[in-house]
Structure formats: C-alpha cells, structure tokens
CHARMM internal coordinates of N, CA and C (Angstrom, degrees):
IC EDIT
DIST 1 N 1 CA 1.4491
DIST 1 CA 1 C 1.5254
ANGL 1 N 1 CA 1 C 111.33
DIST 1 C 2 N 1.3224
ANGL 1 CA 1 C 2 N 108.52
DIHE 1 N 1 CA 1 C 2 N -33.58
DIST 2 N 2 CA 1.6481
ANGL 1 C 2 N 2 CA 114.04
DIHE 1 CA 1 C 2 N 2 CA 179.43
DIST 2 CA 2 C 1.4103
ANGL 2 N 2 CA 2 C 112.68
DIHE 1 C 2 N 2 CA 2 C -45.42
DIST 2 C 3 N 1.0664
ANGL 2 CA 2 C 3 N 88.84
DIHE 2 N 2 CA 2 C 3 N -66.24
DIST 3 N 3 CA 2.0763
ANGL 2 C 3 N 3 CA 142.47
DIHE 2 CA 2 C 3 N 3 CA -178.53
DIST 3 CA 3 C 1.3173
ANGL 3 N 3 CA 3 C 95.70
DIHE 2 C 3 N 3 CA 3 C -24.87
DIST 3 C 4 N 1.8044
ANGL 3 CA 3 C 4 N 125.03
DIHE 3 N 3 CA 3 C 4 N -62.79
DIST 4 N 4 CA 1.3567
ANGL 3 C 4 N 4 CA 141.25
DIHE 3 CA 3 C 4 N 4 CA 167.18
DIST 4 CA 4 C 1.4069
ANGL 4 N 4 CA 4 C 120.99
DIHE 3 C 4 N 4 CA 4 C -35.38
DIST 4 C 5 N 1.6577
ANGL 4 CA 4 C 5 N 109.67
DIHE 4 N 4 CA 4 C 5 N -57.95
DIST 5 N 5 CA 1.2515
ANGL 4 C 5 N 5 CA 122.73
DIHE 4 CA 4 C 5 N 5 CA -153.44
DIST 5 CA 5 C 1.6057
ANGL 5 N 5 CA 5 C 95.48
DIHE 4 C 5 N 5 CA 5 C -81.11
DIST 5 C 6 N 1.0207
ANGL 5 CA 5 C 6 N 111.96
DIHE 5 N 5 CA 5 C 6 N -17.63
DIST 6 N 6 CA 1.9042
ANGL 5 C 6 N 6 CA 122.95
DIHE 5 CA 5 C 6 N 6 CA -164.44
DIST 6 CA 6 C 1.8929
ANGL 6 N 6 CA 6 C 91.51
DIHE 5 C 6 N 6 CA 6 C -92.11
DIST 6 C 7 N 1.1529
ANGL 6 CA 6 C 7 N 106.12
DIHE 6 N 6 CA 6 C 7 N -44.27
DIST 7 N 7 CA 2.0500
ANGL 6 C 7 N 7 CA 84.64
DIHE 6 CA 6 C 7 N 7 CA -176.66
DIST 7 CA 7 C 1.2698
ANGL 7 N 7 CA 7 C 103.96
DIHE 6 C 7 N 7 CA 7 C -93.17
DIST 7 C 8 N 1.7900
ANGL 7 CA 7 C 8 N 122.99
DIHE 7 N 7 CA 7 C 8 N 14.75
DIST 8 N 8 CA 1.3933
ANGL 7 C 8 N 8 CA 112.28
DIHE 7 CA 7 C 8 N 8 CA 168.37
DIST 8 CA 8 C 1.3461
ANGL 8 N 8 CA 8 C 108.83
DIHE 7 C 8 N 8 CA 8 C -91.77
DIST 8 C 9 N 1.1156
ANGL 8 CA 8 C 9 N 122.15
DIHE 8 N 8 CA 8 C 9 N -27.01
DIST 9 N 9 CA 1.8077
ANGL 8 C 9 N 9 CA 138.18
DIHE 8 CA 8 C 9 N 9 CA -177.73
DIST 9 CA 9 C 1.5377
ANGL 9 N 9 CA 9 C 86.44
DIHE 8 C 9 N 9 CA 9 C -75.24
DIST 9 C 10 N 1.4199
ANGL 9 CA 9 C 10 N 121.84
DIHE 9 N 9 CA 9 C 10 N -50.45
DIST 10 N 10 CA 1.7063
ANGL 9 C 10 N 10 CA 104.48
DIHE 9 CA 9 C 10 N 10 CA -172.40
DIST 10 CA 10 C 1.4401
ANGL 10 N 10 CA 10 C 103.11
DIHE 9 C 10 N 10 CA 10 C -54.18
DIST 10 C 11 N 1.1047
ANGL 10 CA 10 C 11 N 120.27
DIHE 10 N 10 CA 10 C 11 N -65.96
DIST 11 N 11 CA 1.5687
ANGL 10 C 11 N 11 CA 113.43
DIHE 10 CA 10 C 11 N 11 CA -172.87
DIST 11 CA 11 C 1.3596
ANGL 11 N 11 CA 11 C 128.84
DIHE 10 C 11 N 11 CA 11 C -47.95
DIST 11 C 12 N 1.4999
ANGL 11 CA 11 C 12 N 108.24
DIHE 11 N 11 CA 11 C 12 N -28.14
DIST 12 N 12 CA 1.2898
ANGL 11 C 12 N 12 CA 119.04
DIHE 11 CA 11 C 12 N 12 CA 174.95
DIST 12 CA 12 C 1.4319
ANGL 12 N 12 CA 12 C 102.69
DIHE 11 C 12 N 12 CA 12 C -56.31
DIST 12 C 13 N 1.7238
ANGL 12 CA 12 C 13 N 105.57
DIHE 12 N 12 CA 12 C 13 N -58.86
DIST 13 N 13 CA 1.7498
ANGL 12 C 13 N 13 CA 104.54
DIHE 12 CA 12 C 13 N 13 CA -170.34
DIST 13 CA 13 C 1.8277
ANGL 13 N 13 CA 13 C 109.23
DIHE 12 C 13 N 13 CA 13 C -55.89
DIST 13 C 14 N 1.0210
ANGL 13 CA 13 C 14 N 110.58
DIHE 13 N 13 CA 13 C 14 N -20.79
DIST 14 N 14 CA 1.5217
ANGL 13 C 14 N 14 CA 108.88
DIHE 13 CA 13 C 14 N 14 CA -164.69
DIST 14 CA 14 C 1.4511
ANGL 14 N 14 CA 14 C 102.25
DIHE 13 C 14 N 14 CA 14 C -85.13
DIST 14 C 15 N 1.1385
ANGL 14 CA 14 C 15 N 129.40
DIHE 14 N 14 CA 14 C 15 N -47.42
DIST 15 N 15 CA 1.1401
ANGL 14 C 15 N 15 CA 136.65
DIHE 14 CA 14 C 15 N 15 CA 165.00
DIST 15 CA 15 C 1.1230
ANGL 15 N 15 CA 15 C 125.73
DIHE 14 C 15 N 15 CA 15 C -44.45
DIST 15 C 16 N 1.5230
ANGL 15 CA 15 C 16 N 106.80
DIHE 15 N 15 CA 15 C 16 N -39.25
DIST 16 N 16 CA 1.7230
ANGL 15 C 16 N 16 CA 116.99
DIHE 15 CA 15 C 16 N 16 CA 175.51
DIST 16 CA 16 C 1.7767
ANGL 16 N 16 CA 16 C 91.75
DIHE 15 C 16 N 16 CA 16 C -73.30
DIST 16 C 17 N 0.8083
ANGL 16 CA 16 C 17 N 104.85
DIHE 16 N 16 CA 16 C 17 N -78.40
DIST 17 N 17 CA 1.6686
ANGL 16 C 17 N 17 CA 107.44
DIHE 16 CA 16 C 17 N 17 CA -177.75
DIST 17 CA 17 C 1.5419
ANGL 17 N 17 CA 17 C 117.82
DIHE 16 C 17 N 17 CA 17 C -27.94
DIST 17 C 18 N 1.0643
ANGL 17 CA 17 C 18 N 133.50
DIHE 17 N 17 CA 17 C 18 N -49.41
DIST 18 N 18 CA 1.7486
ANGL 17 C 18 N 18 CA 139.83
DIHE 17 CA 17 C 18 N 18 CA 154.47
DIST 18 CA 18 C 1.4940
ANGL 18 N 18 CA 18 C 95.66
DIHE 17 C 18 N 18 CA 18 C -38.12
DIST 18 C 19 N 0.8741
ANGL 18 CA 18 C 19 N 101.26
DIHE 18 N 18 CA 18 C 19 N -84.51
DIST 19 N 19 CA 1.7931
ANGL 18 C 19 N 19 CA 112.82
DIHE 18 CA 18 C 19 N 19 CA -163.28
DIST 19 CA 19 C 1.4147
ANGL 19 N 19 CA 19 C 100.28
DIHE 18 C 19 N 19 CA 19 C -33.51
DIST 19 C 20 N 1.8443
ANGL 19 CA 19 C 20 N 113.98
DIHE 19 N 19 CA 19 C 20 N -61.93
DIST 20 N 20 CA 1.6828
ANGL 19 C 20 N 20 CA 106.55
DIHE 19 CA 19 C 20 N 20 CA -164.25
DIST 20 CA 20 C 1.5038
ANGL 20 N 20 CA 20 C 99.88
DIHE 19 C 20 N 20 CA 20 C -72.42
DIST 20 C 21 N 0.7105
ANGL 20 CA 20 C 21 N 157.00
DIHE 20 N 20 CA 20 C 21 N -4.03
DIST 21 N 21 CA 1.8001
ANGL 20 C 21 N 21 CA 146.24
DIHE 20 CA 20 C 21 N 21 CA 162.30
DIST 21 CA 21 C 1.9512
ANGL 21 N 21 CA 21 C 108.74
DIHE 20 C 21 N 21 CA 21 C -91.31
DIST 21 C 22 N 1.2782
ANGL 21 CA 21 C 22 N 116.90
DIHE 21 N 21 CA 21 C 22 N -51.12
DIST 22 N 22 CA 1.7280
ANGL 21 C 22 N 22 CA 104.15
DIHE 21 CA 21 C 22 N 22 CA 173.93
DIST 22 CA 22 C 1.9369
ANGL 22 N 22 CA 22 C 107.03
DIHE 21 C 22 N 22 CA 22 C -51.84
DIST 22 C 23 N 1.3762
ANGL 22 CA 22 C 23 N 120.86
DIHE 22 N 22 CA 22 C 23 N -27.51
DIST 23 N 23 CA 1.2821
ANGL 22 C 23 N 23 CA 116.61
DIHE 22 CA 22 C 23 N 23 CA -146.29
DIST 23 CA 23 C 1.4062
ANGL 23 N 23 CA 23 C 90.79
DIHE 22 C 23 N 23 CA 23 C -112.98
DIST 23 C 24 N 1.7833
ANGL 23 CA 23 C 24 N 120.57
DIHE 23 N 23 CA 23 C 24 N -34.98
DIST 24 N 24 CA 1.2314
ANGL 23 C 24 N 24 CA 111.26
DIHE 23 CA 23 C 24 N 24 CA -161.19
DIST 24 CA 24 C 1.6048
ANGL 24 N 24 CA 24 C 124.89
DIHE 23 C 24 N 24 CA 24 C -93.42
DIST 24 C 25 N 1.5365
ANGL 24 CA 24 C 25 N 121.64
DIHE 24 N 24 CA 24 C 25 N -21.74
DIST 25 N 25 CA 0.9591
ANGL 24 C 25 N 25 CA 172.27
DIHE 24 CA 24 C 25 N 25 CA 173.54
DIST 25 CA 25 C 1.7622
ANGL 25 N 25 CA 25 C 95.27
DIHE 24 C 25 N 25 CA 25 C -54.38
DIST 25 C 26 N 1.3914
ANGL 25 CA 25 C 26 N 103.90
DIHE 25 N 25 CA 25 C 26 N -98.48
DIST 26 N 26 CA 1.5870
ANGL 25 C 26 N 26 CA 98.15
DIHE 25 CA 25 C 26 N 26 CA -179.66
DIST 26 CA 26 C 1.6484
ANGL 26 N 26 CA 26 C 127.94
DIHE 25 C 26 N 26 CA 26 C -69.67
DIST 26 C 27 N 1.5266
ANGL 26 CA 26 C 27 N 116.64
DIHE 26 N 26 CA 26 C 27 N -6.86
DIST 27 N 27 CA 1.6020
ANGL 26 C 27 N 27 CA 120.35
DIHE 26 CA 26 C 27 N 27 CA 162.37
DIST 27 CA 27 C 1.6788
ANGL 27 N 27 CA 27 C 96.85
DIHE 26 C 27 N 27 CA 27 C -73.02
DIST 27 C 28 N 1.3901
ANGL 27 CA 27 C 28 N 132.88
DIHE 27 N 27 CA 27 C 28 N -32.79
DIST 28 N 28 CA 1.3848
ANGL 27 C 28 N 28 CA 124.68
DIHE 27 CA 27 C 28 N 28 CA -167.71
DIST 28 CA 28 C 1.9292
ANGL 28 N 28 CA 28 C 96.65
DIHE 27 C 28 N 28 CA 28 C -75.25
DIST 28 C 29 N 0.8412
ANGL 28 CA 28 C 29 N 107.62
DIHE 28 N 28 CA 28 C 29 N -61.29
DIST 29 N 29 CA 1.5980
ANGL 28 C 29 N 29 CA 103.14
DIHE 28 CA 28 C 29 N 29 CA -175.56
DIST 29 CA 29 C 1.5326
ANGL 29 N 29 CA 29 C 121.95
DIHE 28 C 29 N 29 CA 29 C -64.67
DIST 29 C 30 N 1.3752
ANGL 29 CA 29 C 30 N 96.63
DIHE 29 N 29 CA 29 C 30 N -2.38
DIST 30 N 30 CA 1.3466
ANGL 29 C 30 N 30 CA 100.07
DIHE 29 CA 29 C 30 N 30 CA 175.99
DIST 30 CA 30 C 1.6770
ANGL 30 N 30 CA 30 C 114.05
DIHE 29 C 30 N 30 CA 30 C -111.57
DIST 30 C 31 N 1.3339
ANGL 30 CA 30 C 31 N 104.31
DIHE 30 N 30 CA 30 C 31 N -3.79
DIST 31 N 31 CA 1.4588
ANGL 30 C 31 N 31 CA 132.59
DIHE 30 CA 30 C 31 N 31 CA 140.84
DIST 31 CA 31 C 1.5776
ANGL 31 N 31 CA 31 C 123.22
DIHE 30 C 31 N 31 CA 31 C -49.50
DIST 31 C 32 N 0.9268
ANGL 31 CA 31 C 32 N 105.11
DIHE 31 N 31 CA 31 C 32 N -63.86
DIST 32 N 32 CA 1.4411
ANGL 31 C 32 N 32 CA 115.75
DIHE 31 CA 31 C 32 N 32 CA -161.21
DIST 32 CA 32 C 1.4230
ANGL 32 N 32 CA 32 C 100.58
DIHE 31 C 32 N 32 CA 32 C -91.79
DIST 32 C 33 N 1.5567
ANGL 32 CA 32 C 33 N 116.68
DIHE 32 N 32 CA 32 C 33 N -18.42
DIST 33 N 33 CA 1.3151
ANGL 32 C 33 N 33 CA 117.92
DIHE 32 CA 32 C 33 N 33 CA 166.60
DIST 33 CA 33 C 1.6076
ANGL 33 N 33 CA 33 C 114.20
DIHE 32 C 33 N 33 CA 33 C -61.19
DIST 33 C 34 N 1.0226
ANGL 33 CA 33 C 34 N 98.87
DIHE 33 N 33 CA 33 C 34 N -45.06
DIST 34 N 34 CA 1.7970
ANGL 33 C 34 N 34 CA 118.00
DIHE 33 CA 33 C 34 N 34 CA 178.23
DIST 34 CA 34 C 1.4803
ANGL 34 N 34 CA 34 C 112.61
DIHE 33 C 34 N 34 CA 34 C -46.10
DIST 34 C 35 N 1.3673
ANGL 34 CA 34 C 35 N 103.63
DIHE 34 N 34 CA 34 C 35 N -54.13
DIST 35 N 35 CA 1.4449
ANGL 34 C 35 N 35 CA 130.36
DIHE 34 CA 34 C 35 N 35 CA -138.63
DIST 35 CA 35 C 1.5492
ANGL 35 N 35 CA 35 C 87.53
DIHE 34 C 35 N 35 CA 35 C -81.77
DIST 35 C 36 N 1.5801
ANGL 35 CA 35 C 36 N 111.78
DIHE 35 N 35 CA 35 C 36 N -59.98
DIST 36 N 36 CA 2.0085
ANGL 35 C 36 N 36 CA 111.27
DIHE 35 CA 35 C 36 N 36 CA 165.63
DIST 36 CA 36 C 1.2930
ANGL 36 N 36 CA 36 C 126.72
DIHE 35 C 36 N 36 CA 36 C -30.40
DIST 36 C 37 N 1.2563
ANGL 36 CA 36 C 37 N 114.81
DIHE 36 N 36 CA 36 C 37 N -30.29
DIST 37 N 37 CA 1.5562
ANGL 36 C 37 N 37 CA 121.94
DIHE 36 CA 36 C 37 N 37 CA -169.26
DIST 37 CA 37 C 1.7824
ANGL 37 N 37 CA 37 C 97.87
DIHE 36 C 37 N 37 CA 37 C -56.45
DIST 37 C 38 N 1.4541
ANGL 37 CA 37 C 38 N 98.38
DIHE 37 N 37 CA 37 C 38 N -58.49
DIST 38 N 38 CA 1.9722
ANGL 37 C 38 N 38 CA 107.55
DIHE 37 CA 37 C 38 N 38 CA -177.96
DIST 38 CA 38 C 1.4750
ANGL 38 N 38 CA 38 C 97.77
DIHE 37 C 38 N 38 CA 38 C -75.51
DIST 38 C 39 N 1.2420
ANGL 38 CA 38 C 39 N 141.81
DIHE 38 N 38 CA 38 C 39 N -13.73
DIST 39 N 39 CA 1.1064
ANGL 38 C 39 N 39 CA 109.78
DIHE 38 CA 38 C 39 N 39 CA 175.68
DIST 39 CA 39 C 1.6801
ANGL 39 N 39 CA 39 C 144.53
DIHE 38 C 39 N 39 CA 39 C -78.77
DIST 39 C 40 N 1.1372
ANGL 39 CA 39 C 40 N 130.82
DIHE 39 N 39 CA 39 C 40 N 156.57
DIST 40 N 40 CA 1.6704
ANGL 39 C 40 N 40 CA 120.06
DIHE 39 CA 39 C 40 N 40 CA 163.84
DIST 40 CA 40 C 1.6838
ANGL 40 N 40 CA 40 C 114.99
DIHE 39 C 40 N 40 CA 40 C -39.82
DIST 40 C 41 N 1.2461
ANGL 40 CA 40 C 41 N 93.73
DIHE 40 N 40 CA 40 C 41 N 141.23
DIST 41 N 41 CA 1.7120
ANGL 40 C 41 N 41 CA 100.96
DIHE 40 CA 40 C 41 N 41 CA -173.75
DIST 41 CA 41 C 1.6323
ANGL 41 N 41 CA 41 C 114.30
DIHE 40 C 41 N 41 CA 41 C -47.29
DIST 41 C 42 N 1.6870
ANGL 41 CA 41 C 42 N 91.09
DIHE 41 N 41 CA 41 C 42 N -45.47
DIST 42 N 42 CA 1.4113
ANGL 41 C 42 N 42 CA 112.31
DIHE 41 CA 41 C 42 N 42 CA -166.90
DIST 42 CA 42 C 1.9803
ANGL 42 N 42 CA 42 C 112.41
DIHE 41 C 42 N 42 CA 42 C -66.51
DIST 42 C 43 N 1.2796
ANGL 42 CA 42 C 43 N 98.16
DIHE 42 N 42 CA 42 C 43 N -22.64
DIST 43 N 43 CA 1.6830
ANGL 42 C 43 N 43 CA 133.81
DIHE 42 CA 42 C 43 N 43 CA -169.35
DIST 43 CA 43 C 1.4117
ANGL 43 N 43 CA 43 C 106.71
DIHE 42 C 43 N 43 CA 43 C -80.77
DIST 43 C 44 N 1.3001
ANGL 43 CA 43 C 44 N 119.61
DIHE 43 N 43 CA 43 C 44 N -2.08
DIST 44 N 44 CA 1.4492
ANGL 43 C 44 N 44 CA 120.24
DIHE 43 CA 43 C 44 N 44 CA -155.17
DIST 44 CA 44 C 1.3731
ANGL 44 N 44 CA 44 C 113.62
DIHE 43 C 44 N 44 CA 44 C -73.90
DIST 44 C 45 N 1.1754
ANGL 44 CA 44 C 45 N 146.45
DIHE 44 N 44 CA 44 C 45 N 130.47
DIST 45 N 45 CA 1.7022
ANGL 44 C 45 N 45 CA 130.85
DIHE 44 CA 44 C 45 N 45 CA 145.22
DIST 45 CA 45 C 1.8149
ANGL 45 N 45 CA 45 C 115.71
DIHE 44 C 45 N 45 CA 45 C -37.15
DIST 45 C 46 N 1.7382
ANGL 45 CA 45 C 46 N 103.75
DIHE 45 N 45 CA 45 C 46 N -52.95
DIST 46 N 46 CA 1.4626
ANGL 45 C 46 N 46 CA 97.96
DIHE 45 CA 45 C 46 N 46 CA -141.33
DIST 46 CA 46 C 1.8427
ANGL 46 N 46 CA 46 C 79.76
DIHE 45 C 46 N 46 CA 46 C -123.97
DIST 46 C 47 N 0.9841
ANGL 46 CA 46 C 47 N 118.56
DIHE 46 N 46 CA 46 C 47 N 111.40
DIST 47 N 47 CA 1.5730
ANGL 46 C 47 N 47 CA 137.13
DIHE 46 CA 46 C 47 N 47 CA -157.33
DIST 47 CA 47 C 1.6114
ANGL 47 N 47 CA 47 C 75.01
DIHE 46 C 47 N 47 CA 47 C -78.31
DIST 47 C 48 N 1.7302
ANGL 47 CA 47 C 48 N 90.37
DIHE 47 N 47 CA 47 C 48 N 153.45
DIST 48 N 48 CA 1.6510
ANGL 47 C 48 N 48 CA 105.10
DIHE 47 CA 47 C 48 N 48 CA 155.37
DIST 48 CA 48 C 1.5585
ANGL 48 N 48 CA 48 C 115.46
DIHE 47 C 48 N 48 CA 48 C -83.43
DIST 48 C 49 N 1.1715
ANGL 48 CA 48 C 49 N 104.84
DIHE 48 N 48 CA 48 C 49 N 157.24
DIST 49 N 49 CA 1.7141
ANGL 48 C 49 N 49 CA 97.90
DIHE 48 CA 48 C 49 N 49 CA -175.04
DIST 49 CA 49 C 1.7442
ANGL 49 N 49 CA 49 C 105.48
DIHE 48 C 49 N 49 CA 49 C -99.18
DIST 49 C 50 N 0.8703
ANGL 49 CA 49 C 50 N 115.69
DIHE 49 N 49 CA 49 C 50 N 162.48
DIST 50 N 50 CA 1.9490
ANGL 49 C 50 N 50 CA 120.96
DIHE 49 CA 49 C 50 N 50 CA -151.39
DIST 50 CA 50 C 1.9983
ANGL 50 N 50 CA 50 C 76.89
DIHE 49 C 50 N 50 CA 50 C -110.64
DIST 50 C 51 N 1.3213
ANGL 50 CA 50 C 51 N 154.36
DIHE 50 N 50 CA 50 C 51 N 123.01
DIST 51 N 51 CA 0.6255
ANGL 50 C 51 N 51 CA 168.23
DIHE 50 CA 50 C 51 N 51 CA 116.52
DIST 51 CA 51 C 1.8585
ANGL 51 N 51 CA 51 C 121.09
DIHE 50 C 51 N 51 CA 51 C -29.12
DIST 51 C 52 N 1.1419
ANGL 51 CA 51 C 52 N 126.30
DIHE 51 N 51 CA 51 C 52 N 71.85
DIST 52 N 52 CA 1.4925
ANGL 51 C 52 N 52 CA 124.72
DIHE 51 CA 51 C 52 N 52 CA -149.90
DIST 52 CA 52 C 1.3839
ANGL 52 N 52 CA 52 C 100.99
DIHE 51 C 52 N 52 CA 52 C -106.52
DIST 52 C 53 N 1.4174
ANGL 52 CA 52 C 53 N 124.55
DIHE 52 N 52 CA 52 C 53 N 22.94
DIST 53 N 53 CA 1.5390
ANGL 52 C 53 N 53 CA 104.04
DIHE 52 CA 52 C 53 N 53 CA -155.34
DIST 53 CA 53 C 1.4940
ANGL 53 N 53 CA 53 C 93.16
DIHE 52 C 53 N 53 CA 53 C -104.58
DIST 53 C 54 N 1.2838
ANGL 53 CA 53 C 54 N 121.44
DIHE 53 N 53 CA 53 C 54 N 164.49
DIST 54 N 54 CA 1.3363
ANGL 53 C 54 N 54 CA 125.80
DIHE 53 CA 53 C 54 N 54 CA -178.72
DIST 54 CA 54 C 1.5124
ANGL 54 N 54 CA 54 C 117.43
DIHE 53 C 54 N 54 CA 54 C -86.87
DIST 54 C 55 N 1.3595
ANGL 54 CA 54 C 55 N 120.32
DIHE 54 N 54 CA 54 C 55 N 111.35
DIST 55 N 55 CA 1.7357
ANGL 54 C 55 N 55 CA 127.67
DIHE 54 CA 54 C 55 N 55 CA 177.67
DIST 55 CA 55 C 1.5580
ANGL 55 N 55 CA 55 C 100.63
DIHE 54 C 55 N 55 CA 55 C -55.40
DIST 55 C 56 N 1.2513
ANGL 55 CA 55 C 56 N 117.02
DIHE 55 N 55 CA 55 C 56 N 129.59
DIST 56 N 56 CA 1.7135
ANGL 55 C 56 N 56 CA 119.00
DIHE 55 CA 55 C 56 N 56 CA 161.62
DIST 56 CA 56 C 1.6676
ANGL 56 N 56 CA 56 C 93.81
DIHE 55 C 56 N 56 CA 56 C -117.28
DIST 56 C 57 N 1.3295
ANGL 56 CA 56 C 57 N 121.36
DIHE 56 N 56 CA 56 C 57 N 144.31
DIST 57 N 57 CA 1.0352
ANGL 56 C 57 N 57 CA 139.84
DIHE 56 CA 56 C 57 N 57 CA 176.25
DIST 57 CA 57 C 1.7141
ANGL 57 N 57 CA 57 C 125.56
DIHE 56 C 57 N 57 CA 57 C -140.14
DIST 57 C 58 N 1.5395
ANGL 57 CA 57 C 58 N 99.91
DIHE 57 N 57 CA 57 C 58 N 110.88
DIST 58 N 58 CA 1.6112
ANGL 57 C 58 N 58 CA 98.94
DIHE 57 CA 57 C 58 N 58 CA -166.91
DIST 58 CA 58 C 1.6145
ANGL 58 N 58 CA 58 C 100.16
DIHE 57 C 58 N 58 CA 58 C -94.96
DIST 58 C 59 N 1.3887
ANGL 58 CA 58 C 59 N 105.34
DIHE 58 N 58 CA 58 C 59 N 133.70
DIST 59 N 59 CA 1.2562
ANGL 58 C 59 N 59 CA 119.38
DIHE 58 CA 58 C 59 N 59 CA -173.87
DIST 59 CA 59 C 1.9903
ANGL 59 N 59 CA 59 C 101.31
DIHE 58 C 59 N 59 CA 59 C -100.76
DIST 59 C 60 N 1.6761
ANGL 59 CA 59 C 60 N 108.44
DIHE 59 N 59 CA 59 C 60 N 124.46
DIST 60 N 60 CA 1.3800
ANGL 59 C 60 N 60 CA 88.87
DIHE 59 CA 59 C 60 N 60 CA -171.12
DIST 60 CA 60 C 1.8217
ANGL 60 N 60 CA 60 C 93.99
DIHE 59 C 60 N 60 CA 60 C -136.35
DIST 60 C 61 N 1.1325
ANGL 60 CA 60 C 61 N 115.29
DIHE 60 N 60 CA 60 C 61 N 15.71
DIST 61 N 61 CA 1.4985
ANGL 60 C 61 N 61 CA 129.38
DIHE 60 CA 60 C 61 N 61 CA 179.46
DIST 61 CA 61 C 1.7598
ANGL 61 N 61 CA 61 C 100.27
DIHE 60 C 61 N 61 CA 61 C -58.46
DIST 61 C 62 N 1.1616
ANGL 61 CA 61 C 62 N 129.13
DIHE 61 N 61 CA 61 C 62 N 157.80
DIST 62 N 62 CA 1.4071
ANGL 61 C 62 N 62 CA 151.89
DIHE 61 CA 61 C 62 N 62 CA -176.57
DIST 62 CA 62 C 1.6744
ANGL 62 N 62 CA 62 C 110.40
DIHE 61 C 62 N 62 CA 62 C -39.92
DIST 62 C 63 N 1.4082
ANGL 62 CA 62 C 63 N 101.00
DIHE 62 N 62 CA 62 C 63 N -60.66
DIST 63 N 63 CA 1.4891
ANGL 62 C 63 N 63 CA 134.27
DIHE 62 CA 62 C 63 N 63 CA -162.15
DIST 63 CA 63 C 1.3227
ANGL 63 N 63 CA 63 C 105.35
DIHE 62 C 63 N 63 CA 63 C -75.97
DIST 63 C 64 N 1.3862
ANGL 63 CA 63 C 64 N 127.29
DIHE 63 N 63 CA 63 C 64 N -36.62
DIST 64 N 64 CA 1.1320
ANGL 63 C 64 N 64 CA 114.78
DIHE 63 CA 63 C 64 N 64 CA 163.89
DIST 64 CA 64 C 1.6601
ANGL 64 N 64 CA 64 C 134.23
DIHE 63 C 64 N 64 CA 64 C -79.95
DIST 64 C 65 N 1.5563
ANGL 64 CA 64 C 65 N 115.77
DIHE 64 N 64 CA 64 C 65 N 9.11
DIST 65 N 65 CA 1.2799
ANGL 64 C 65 N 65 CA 125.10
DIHE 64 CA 64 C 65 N 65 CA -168.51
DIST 65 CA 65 C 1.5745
ANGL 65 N 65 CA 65 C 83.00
DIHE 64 C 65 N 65 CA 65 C -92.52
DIST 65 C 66 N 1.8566
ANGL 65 CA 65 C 66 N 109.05
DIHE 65 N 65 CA 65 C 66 N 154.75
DIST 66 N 66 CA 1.6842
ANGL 65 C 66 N 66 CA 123.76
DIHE 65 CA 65 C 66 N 66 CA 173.42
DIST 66 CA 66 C 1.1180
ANGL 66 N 66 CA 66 C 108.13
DIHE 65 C 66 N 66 CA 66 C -122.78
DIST 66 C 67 N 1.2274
ANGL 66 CA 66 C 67 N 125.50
DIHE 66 N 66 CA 66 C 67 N 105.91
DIST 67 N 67 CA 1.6548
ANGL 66 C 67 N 67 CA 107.30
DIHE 66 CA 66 C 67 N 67 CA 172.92
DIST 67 CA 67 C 1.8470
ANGL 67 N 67 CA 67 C 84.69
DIHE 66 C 67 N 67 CA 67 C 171.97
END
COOR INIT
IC SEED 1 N 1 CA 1 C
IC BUILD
C-alpha cells in the first residue's frame, strides 16, 4: 500500500515539474518581453538587433532604361 502511494506522489512531482517549465518558461519571456517595451534602451533584456546588411535595389521601370 506504501509502495502505491509513493509512485503516485512520483508522478505527481513529475507532472508538477513538466507543467512548471512548459508553462513557466515561455510566460517568463513573455514577461520580460512585456516588461522591455517601458524600459530604457540601454536597460533592455532583449537588445534590438543593428540590421547592417547592405540594401541592393534593381530598378527595372521604363525611365530608367538608356538606349
């Protein structure tokens, strides 16, 4: 009877343990996602990313052809 009550508490803990990381995990970053919006730039968790790459742009409209 012990024996029972002991792999029902295991499952309980395991279950609790699944649950607090699937549930706790992405409400926290989606926390702190929140929380950046009011914050100082410099203050940030989740930095903006600096976008450095070079735009090429092909122009193929009428007006720009020579000939």
């Amino acid at each position: 009877m012990l024996g029972d009550s002991i792999s029902g508490l295991t499952v309980v803990m395991w279950v609790s343990v699944v649950l607090s990381a699937v549930i706790g995990v992405p409400f926290t970053l989606w926390y702190w996602k929140r929380i950046d919006q009011g914050a100082k730039p410099g203050e940030r968790r989740f930095k903006e990313k600096v976008d450095d790459r070079e735009r090429v742009t092909i122009d193929t409209s009428k007006d720009s052809e020579q000939g």
